[in-house]
N, CA, C, O and CB atoms as a CASP TS submission, in Angstrom:
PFRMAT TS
TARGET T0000
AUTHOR 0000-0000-0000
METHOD Language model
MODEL 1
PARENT N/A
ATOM      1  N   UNK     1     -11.647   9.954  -3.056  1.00  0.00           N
ATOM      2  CA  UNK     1     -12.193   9.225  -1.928  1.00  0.00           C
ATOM      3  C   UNK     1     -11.135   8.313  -1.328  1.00  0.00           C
ATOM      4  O   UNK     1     -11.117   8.128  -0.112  1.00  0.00           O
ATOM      5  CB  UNK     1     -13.421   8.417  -2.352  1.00  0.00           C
ATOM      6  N   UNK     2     -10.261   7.743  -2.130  1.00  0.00           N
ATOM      7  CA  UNK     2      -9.123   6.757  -1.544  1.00  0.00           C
ATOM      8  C   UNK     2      -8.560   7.850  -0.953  1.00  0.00           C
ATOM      9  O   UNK     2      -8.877   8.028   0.223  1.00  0.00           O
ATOM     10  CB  UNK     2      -8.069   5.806  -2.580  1.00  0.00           C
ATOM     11  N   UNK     3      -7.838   8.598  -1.435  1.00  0.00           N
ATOM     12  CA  UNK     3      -7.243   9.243  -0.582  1.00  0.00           C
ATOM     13  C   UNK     3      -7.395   9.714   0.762  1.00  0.00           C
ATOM     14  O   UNK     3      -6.497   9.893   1.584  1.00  0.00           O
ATOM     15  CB  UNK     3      -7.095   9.897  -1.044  1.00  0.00           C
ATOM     16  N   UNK     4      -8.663   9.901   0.904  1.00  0.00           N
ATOM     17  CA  UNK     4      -9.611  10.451   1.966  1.00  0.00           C
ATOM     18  C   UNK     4      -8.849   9.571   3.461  1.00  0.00           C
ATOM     19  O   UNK     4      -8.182   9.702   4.487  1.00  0.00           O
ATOM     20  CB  UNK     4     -11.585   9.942   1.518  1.00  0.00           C
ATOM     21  N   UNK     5      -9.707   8.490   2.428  1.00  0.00           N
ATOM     22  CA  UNK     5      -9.845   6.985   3.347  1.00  0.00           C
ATOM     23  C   UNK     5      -8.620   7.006   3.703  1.00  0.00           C
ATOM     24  O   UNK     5      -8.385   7.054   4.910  1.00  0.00           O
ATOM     25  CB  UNK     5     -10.262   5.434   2.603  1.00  0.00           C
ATOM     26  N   UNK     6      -7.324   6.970   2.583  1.00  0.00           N
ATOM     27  CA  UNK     6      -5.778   6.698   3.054  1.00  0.00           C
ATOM     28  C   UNK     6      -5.722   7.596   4.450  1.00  0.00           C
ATOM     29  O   UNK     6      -5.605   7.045   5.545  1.00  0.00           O
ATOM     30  CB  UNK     6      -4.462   7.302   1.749  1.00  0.00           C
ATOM     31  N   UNK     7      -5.811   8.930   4.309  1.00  0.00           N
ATOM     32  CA  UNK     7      -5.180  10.368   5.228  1.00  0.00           C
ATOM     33  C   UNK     7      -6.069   9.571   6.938  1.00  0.00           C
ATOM     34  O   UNK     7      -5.416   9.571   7.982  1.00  0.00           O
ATOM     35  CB  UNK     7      -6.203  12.721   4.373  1.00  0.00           C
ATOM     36  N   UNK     8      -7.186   9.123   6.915  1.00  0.00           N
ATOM     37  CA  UNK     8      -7.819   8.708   8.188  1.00  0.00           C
ATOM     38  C   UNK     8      -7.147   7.350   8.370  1.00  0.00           C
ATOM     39  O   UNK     8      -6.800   7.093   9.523  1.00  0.00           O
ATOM     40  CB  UNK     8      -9.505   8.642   8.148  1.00  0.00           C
ATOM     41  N   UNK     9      -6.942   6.578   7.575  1.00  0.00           N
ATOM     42  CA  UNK     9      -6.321   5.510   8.553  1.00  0.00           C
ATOM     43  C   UNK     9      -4.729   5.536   8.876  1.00  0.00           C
ATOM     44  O   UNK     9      -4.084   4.928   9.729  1.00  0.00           O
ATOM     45  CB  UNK     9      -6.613   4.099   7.934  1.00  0.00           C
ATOM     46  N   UNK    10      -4.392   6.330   8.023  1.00  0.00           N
ATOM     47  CA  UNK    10      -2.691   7.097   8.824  1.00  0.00           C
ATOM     48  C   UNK    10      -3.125   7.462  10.195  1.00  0.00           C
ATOM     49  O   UNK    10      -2.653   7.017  11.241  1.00  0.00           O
ATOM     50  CB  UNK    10      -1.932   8.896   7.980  1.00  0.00           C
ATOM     51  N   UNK    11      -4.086   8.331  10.063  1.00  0.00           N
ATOM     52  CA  UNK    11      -4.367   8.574  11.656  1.00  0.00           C
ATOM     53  C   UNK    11      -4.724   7.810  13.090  1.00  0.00           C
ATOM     54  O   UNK    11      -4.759   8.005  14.305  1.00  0.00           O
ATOM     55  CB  UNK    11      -5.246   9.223  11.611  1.00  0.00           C
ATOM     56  N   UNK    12      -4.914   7.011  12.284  1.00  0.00           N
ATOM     57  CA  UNK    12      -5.811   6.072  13.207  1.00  0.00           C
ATOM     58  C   UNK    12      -4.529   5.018  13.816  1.00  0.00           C
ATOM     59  O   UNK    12      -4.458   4.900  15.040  1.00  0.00           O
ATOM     60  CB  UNK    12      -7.249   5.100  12.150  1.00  0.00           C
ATOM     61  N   UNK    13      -3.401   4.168  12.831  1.00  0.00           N
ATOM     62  CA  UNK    13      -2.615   3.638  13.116  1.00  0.00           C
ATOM     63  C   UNK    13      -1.429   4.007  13.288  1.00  0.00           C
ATOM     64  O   UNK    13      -1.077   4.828  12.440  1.00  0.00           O
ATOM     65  CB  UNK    13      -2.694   3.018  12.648  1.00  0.00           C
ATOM     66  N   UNK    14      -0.355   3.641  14.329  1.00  0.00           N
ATOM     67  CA  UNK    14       0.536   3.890  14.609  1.00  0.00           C
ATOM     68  C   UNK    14       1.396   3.732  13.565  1.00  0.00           C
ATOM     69  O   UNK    14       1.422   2.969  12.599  1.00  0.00           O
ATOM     70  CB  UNK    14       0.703   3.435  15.541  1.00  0.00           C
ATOM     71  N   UNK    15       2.430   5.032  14.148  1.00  0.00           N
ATOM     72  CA  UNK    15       3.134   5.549  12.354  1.00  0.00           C
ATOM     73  C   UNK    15       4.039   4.042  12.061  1.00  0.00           C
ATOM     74  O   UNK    15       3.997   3.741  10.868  1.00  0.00           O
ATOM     75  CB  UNK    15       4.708   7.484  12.384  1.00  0.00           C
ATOM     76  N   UNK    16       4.757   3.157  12.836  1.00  0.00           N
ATOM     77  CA  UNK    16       5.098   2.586  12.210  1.00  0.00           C
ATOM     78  C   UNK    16       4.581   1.321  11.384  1.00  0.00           C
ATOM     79  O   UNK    16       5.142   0.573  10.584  1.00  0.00           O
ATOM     80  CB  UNK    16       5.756   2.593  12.725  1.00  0.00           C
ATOM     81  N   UNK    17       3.485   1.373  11.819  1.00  0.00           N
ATOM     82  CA  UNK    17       2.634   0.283  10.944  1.00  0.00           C
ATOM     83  C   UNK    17       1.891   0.555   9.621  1.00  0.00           C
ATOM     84  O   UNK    17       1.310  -0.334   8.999  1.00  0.00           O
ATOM     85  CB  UNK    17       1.573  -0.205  11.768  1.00  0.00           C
ATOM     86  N   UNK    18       1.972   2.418   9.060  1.00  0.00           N
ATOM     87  CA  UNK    18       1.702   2.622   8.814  1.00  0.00           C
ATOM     88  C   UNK    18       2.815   3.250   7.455  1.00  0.00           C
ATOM     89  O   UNK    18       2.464   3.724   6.375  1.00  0.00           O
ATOM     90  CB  UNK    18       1.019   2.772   9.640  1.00  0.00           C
ATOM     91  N   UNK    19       4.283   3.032   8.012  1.00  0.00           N
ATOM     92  CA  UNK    19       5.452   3.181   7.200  1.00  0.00           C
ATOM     93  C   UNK    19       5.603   2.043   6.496  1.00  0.00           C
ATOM     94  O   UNK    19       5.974   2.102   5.324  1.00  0.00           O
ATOM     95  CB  UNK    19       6.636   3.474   7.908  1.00  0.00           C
ATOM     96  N   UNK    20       5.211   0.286   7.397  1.00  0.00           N
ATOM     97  CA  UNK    20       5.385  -1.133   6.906  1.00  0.00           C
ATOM     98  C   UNK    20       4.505  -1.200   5.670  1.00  0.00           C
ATOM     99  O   UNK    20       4.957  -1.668   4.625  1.00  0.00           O
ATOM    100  CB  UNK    20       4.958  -2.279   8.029  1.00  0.00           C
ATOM    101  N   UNK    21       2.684  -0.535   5.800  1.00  0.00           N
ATOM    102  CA  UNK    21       2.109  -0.853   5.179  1.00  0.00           C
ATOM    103  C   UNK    21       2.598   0.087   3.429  1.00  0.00           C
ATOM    104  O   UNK    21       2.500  -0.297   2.264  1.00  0.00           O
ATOM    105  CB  UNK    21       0.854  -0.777   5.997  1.00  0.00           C
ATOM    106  N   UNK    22       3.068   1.283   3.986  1.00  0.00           N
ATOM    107  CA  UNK    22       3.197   2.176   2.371  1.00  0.00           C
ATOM    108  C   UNK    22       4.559   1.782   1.821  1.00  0.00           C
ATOM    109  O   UNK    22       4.813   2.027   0.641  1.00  0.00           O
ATOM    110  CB  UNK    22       3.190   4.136   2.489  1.00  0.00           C
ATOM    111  N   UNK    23       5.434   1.198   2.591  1.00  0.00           N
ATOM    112  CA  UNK    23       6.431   0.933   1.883  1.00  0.00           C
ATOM    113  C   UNK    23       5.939  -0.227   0.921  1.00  0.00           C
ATOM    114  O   UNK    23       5.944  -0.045  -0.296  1.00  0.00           O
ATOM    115  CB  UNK    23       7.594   0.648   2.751  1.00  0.00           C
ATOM    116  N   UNK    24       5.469  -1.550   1.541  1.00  0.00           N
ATOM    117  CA  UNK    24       5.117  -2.652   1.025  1.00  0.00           C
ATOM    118  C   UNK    24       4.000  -2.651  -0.044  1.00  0.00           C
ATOM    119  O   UNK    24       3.985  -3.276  -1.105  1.00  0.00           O
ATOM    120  CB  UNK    24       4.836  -3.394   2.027  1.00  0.00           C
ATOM    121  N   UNK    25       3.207  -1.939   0.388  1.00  0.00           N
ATOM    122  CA  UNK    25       2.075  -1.731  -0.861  1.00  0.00           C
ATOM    123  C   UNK    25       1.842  -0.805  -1.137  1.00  0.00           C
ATOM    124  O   UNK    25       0.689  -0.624  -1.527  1.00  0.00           O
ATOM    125  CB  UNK    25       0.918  -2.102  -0.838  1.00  0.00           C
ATOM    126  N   UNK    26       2.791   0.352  -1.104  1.00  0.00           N
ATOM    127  CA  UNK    26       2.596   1.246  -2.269  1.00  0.00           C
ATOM    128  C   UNK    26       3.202   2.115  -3.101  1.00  0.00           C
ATOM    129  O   UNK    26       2.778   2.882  -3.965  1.00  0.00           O
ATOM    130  CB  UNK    26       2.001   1.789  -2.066  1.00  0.00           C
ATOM    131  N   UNK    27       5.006   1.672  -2.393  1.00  0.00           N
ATOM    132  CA  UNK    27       5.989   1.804  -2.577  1.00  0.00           C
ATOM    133  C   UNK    27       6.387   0.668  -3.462  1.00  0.00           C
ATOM    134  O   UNK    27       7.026   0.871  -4.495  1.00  0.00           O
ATOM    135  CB  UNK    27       6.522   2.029  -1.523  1.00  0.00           C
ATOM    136  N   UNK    28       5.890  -0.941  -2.939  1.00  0.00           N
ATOM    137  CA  UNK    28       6.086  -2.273  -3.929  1.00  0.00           C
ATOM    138  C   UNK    28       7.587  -2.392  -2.999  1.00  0.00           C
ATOM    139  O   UNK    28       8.073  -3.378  -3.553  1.00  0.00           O
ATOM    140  CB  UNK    28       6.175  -1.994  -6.145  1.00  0.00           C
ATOM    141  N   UNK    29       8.218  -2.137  -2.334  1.00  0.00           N
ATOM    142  CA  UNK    29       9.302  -2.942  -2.045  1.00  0.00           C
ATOM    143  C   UNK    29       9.289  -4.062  -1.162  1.00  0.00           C
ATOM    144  O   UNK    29       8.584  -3.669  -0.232  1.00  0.00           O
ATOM    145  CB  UNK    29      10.150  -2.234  -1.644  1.00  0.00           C
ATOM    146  N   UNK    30       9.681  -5.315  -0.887  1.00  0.00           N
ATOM    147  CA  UNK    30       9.592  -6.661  -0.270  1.00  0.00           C
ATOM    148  C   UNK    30       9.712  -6.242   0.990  1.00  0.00           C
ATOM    149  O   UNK    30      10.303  -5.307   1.530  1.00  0.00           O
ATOM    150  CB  UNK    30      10.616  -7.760  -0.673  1.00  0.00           C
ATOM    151  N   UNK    31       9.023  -7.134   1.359  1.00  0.00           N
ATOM    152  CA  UNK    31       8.083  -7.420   3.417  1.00  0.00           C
ATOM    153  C   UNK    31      10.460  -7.449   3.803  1.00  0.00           C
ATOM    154  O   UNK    31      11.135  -6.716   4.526  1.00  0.00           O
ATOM    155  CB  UNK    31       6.293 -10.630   3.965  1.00  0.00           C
ATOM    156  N   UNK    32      10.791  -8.388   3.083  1.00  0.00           N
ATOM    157  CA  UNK    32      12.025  -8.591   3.684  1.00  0.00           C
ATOM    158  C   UNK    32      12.999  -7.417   4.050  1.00  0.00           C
ATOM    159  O   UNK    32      13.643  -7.050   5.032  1.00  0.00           O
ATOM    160  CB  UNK    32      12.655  -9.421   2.869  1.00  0.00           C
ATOM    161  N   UNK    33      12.809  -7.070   2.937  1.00  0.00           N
ATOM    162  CA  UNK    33      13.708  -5.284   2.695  1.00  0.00           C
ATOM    163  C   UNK    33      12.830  -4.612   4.233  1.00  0.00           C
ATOM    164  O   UNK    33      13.343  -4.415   5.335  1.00  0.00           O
ATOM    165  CB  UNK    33      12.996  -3.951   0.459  1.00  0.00           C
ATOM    166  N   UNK    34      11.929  -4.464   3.972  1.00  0.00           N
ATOM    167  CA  UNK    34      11.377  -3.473   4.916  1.00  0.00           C
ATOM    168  C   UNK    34      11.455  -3.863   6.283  1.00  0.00           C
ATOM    169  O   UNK    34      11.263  -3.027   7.166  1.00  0.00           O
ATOM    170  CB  UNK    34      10.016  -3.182   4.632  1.00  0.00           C
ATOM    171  N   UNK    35      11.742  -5.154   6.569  1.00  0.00           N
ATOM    172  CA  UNK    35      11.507  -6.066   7.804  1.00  0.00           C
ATOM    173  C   UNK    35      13.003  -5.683   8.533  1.00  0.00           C
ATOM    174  O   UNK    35      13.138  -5.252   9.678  1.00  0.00           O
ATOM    175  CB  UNK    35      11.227  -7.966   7.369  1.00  0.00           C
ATOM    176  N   UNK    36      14.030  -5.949   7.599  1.00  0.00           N
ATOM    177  CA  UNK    36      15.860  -5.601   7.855  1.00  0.00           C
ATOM    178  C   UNK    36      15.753  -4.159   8.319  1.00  0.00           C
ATOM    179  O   UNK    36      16.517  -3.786   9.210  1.00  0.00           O
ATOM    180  CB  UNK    36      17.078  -5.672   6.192  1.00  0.00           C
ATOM    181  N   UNK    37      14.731  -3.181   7.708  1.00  0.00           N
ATOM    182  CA  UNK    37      14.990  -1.730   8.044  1.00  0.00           C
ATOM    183  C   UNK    37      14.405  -1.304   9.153  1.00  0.00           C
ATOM    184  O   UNK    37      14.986  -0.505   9.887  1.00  0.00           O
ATOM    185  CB  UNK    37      14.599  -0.854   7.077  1.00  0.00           C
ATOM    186  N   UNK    38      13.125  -1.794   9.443  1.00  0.00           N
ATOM    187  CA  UNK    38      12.694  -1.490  10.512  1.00  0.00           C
ATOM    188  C   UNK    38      12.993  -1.931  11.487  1.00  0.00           C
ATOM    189  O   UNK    38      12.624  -1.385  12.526  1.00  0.00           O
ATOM    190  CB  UNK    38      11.841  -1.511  10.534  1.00  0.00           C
ATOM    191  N   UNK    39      14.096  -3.559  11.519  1.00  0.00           N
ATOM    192  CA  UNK    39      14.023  -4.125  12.609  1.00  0.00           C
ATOM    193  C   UNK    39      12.855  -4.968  12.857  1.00  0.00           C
ATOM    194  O   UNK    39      12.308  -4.666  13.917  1.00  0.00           O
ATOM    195  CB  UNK    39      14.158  -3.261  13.443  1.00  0.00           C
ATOM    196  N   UNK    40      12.273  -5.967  12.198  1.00  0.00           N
ATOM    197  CA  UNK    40      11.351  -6.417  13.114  1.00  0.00           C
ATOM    198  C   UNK    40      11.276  -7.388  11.708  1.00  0.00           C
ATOM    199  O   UNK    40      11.918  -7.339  10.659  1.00  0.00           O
ATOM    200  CB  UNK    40       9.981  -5.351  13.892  1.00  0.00           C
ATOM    201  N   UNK    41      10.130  -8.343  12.210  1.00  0.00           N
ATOM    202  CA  UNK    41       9.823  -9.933  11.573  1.00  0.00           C
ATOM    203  C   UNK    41       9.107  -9.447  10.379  1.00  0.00           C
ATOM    204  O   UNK    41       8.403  -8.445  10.249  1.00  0.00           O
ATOM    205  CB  UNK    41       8.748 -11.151  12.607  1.00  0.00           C
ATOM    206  N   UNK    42       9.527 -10.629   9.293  1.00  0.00           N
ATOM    207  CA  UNK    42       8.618 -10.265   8.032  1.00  0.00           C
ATOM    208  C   UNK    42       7.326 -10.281   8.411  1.00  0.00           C
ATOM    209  O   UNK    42       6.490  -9.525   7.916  1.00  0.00           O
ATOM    210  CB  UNK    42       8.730 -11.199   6.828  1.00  0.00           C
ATOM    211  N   UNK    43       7.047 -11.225   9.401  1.00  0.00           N
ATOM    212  CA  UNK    43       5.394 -11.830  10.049  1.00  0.00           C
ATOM    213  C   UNK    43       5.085  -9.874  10.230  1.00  0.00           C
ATOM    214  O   UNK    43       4.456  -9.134   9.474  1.00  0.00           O
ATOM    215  CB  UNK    43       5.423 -13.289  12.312  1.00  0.00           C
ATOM    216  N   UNK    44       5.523  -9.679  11.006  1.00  0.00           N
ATOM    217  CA  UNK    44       5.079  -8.220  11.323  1.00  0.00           C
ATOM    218  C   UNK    44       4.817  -7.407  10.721  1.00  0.00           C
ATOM    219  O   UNK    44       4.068  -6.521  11.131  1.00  0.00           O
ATOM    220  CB  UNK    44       5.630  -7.626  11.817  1.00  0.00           C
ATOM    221  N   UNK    45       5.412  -7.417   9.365  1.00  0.00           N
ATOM    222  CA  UNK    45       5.527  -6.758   8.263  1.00  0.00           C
ATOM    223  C   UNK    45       3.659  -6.986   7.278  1.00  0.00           C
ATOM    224  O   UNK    45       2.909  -6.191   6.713  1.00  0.00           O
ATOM    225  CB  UNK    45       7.126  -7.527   7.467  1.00  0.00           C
ATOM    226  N   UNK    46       3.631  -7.980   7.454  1.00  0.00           N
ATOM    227  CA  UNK    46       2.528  -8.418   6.996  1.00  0.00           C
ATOM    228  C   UNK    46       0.872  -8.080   7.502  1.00  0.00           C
ATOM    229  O   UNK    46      -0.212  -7.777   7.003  1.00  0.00           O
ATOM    230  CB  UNK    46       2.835  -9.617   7.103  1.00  0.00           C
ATOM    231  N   UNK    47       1.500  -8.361   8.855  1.00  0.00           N
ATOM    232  CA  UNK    47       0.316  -8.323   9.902  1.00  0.00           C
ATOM    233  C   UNK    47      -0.127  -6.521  10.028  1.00  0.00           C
ATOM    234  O   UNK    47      -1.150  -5.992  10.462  1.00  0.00           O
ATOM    235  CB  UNK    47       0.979  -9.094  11.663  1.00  0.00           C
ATOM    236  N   UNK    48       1.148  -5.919   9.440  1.00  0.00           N
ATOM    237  CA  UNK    48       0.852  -4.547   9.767  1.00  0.00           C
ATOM    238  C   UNK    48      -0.178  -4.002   8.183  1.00  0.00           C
ATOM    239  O   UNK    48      -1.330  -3.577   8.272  1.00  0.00           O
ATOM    240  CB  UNK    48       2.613  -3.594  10.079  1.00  0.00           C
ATOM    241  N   UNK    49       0.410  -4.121   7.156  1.00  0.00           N
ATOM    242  CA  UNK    49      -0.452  -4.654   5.820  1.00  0.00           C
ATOM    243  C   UNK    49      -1.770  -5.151   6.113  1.00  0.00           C
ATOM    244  O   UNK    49      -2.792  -4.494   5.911  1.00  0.00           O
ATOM    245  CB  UNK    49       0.248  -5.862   5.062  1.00  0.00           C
ATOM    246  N   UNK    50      -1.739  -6.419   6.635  1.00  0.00           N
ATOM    247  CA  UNK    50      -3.205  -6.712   6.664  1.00  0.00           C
ATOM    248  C   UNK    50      -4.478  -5.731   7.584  1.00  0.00           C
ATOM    249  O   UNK    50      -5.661  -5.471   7.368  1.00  0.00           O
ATOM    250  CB  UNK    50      -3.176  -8.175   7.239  1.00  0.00           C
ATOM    251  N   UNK    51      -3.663  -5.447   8.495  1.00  0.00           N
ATOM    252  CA  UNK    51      -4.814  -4.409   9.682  1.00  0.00           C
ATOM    253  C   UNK    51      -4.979  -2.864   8.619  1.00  0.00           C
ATOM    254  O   UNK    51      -5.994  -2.196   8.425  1.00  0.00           O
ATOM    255  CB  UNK    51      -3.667  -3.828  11.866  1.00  0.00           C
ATOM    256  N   UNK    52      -3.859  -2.699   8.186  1.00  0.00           N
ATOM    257  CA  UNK    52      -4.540  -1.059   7.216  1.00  0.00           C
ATOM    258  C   UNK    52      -5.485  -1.567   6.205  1.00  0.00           C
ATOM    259  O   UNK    52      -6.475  -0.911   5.885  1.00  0.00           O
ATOM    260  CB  UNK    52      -3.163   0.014   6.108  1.00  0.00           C
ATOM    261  N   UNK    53      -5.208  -2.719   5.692  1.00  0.00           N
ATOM    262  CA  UNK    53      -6.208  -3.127   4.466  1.00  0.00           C
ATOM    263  C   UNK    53      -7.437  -3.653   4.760  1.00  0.00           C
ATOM    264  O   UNK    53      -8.295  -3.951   3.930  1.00  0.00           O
ATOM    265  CB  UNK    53      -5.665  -4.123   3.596  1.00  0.00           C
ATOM    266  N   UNK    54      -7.532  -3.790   6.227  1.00  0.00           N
ATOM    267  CA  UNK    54      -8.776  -4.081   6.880  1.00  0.00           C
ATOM    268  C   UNK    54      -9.618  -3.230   6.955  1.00  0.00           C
ATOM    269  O   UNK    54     -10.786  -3.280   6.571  1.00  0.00           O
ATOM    270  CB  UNK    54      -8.691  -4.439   7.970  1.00  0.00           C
ATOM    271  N   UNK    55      -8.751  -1.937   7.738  1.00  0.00           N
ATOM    272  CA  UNK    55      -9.250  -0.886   7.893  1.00  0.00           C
ATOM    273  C   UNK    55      -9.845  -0.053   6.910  1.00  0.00           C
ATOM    274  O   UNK    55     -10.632   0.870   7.121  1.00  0.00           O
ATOM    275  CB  UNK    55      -8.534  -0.401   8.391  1.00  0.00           C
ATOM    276  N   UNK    56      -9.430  -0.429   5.878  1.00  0.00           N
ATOM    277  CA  UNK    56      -9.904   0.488   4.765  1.00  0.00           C
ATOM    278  C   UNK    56     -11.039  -0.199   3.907  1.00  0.00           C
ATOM    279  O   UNK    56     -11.793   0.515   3.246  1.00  0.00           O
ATOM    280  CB  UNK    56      -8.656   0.882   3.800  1.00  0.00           C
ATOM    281  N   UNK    57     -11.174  -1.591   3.906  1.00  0.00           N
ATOM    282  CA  UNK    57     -12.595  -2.253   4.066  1.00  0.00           C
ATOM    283  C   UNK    57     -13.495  -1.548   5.047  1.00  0.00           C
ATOM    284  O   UNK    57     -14.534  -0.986   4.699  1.00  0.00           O
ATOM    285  CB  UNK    57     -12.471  -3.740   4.557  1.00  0.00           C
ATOM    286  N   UNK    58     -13.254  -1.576   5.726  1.00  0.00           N
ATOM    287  CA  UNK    58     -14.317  -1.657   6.702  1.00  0.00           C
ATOM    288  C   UNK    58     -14.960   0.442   6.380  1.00  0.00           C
ATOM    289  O   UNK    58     -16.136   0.807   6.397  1.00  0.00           O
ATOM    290  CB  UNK    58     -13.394  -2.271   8.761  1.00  0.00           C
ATOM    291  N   UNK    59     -13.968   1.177   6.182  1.00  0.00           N
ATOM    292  CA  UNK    59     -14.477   2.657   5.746  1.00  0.00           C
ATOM    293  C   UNK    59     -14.650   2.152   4.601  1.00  0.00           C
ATOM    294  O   UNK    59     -15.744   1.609   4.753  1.00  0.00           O
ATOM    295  CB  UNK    59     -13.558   4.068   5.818  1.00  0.00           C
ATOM    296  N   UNK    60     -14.338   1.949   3.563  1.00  0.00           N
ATOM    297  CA  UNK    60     -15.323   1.447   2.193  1.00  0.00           C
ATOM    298  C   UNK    60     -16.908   0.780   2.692  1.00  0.00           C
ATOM    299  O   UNK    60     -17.976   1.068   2.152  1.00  0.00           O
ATOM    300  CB  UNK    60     -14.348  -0.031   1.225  1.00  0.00           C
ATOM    301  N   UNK    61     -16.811   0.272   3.316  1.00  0.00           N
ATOM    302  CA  UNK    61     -18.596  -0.317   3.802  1.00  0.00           C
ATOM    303  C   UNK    61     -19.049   1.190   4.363  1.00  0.00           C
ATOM    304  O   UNK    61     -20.038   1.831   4.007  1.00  0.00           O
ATOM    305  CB  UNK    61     -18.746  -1.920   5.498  1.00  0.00           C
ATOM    306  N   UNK    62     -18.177   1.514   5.206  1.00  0.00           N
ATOM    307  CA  UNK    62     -18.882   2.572   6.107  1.00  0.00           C
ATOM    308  C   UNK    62     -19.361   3.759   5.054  1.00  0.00           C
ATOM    309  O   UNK    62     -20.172   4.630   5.367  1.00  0.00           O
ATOM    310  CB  UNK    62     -17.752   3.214   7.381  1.00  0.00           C
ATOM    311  N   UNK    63     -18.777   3.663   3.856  1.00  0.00           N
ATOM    312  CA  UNK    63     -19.222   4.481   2.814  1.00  0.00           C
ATOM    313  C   UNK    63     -20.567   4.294   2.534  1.00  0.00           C
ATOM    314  O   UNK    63     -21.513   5.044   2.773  1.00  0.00           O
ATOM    315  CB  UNK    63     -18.499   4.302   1.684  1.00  0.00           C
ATOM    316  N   UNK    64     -20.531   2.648   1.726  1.00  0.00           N
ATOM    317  CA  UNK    64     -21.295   2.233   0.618  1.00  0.00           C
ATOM    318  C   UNK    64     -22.356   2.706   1.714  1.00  0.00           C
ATOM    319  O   UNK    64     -23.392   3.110   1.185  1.00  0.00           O
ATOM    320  CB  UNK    64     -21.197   0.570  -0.136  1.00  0.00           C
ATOM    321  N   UNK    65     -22.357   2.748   2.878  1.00  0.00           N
ATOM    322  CA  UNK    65     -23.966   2.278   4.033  1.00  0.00           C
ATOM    323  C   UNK    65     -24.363   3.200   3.798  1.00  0.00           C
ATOM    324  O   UNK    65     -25.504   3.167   3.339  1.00  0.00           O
ATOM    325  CB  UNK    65     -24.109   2.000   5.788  1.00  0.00           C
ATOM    326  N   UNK    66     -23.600   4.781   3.980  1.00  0.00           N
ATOM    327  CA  UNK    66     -24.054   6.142   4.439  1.00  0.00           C
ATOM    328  C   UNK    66     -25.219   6.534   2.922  1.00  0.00           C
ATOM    329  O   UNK    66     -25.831   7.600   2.873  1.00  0.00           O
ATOM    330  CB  UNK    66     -22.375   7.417   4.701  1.00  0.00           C
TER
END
């Protein structure tokens, strides 16, 4: 079922927010590392993390409801 959930919110978010979020949490390498590679703010790095982990709340409810 995670997985499920993972493969739809790849889809849903733009790939690079979606490279910030698997490097950082699920790869484990630092917002900083990933921030130098992509070019862009650790803030960003984070903010991109928090919206997939939102997203995947919110299909976990959309589960539990169905």
């Amino acid at each position: 079922m995670l997985e499920a959930a993972l493969a739809r919110v790849k889809e849903e978010v733009e790939e690079k927010t979606w490279k910030m979020f698997e490097r950082v949490q699920v790869n484990g390498e630092s917002a900083d590392a990933v921030a130098t590679d992509l070019g862009v703010t650790k803030n960003t790095v984070f903010l991109a993390k928090h919206r997939v982990l939102t997203r995947l709340r919110g299909l976990e409810k959309e589960i539990d409801d169905a």
